[in-house]
N, C-alpha and C positions, 0 to 999 in steps of 0.2 A: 149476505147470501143465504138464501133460502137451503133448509136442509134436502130439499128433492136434489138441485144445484150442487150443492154439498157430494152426496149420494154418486150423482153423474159422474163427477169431476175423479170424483174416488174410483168408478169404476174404469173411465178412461185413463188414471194415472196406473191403474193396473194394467190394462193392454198396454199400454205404453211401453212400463216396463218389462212383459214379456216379450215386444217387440226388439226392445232395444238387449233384449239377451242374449235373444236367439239371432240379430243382426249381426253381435258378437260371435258367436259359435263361428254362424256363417264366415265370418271375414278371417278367422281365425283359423279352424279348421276346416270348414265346409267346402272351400277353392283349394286349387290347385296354385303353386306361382305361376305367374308369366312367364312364355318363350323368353320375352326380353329382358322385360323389370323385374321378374324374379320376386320375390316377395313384398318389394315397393308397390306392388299393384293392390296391395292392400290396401294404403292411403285414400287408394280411391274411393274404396265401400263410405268414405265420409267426405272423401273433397265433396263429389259428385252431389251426394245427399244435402249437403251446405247449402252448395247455389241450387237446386232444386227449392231448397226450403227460403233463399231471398227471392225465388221467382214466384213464387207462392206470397208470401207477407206483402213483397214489398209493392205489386200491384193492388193488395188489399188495403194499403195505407194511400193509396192512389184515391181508391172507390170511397175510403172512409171521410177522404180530408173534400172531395166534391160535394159529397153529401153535408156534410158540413157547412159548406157554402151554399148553397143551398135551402137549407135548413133554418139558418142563425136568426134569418128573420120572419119564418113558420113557425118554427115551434122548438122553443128553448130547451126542451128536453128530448126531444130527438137529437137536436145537434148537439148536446151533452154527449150522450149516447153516442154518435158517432166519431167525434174529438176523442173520447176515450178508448176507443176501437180503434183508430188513429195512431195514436201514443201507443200502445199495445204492440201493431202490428209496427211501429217504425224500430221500436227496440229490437224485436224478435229479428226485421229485417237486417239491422246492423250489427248483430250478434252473428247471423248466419255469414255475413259478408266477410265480418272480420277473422271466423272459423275456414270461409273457404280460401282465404290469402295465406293463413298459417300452417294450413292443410297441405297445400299449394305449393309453398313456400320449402315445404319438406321434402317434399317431389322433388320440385325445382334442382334439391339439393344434391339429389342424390341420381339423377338423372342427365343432366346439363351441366353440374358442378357449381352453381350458382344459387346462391339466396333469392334473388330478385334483381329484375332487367327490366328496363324503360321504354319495354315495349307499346306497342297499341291498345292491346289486351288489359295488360297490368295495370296500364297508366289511366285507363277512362275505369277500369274496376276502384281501384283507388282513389278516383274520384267520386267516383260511385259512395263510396264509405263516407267521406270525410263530408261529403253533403247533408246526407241522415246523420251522420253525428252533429253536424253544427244543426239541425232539425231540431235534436236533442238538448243541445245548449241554449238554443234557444225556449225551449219549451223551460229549460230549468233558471232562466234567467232573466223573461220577460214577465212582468209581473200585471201587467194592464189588462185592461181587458180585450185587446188586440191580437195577442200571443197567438190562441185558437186560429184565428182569417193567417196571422203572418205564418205560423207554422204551417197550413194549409196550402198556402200558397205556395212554400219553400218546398212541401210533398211533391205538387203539381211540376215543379221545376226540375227537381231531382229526378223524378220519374224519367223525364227527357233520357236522361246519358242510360236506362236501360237498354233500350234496342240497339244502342251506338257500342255498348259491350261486347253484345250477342255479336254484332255484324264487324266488328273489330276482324275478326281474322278473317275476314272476307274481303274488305276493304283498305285495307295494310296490311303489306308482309311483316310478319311474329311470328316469336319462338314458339308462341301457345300453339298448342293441335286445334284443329277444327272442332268447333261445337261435336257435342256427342251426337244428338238427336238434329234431326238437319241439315246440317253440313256437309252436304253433297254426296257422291259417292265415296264410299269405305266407310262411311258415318257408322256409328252406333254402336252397341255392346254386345261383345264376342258370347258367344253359349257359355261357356264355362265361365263365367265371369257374370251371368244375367241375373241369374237368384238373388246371388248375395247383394248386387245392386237394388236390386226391388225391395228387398226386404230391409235393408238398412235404409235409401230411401222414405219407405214406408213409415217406419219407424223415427226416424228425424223431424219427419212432416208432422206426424203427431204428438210427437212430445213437443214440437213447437204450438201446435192449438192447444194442448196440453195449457204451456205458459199464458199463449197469449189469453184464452178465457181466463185463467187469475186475476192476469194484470190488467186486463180490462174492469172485472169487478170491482179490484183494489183501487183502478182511479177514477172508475162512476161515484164509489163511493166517497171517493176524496174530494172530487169537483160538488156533489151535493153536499157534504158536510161544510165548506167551504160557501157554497152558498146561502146555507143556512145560519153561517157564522156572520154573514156576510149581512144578511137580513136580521138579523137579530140587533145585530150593532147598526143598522139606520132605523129599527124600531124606537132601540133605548132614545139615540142621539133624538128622533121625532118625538120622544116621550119628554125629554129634557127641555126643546124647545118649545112644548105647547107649555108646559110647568114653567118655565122662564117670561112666556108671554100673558101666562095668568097672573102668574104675580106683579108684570108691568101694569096690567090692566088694573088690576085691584090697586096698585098704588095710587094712577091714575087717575080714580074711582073717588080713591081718599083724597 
C-alpha cells in the first residue's frame, strides 16, 4: 500500500472514529426514551445502521462478483481486482448481517419476550447469512482455480433472497414491523429519534468502507503474491525440465 493510501486511510479511520463517538453520545444521551420502548429504543441507533450497512456491502459484492465474470477472460488483473473487492464486501456484508440478528435478537427480547421466531422475516434473513457465510467457506476451502467463477456465481444467487427479505413483511404475516423507509403508510423515523439514526447510520457505513478498503488491499496483495509464488515455481519446474532435456540430449549426443 502506497504511503498517499496509508495517509487517506488514516485520515478516514479518524472521521470514523469521531463519527462513531459522537453516534455514541447521541444514542446515549442525545434522545429521549420512547413512549413505548423506553430505553430499548436504543438498540435501534445500531440494529438499523447494521442492515443499512448489508444493504450497502452486500449489493457491492453483487456488482464486484459480475464484474468478475466478465473480466476473467479480459484482463487478469482487473478481475483480481474485482474478486478481491468481492471478498472484502462479502465479509463486511456477513458481519453486518450477523450484528443486525444479535442487535435484533435483543429487541426481540425485551419487547415480545422472545429470542427468536420462525417467522418470514427471520427465516429468509437467516438465510440470507448462512448463504455468504458458506460464500465464505467456500472461498477459504476451494483451492482450484475455479473458486473465484464458483464464489461469484454463489454472490449472484445469494443476492436473490435480498428483495425476498425487504418484501417479507409485505408478503407474509410476521412479528417483524414494516420496513422503516418504504413500508407504507406510518413508515419511517419519528423526529426525535432522526439524528441519532443518521448519525449512527452514518458512522456504521463508514467504518465499514473503513474495513472493507483494508481488506481488499490485504487480499489484492495476497492473490498477487500468490501469483507470483505461483509463477516462480513453473519457472524453476520449466528451468528443471529444459536442464533435464539437455543433459538427455548430450547423452544422446555421446
Amino acid at each position: 500500500m502506497s504511503r498517499l493510501r496509508k495517509s487517506l486511510l488514516g485520515v478516514w479511520g479518524l472521521v470514523t472514529f469521531c463519527l462513531l463517538a459522537y453516534g455514541l453520545f447521541l444514542a446515549l444521551r442525545g434522545s429521549p426514551p420512547d413512549a413505548q420502548q423506553g430505553n430499548m429504543i436504543r438498540a435501534f441507533y445500531y440494529h438499523f445502521p447494521n442492515w443499512i450497512g448489508a444493504g450497502v456491502f452486500l449489493p457491492l459484492n453483487l456488482c464486484a462478483s459480475i464484474m468478475y465474470l466478465l473480466l476473467r477472460q479480459k484482463s487478469a488483473t482487473q478481475a483480481m481486482k474485482a474478486d478481491a473487492f468481492a471478498l472484502a464486501t462479502a465479509e463486511m456484508g456477513v458481519l453486518y448481517c450477523t450484528l443486525g440478528m444479535v442487535t435484533g435478537s435483543l429487541w426481540a427480547r425485551e419487547q415480545w419476550g422472545i429470542w427468536w421466531t420462525w417467522d418470514a422475516r427471520l427465516t429468509t434473513t437467516l438465510m440470507l447469512a448462512l448463504i455468504y457465510v458458506a460464500y465464505l467457506i467456500t472461498r477459504r476451502t476451494v483451492s482450484n482455480g475455479s473458486r473465484a467463477t464458483l464464489c461469484a456465481v454463489l454472490a449472484i444467487f445469494g443476492f436473490i433472497d435480498i428483495p425476498i427479505v425487504y418484501m417479507s413483511t409485505r408478503w407474509w404475516r410476521t412479528q417483524h414491523p414494516a420496513p422503516v423507509f418504504g413500508g407504507g403508510e406510518g413508515s419511517g423515523v419519528a423526529a426525535s429519534i432522526l439524528k441519532p439514526t443518521l448519525w449512527n447510520t452514518a458512522a456504521w457505513v463508514s467504518w465499514g468502507i473503513l474495513i472493507v478498503c483494508i481488506r481488499y488491499s490485504a487480499e489484492l496483495q495476497r492473490q498477487r503474491r500468490e501469483d507470483e509464488e505461483a509463477l516462480n515455481m513453473f519457472h524453476e519446474l520449466d528451468g528443471e525440465g529444459h536442464a533435464t532435456w539437455l543433459n538427455y540430449s548430450i547423452k544422446s549426443v555421446k
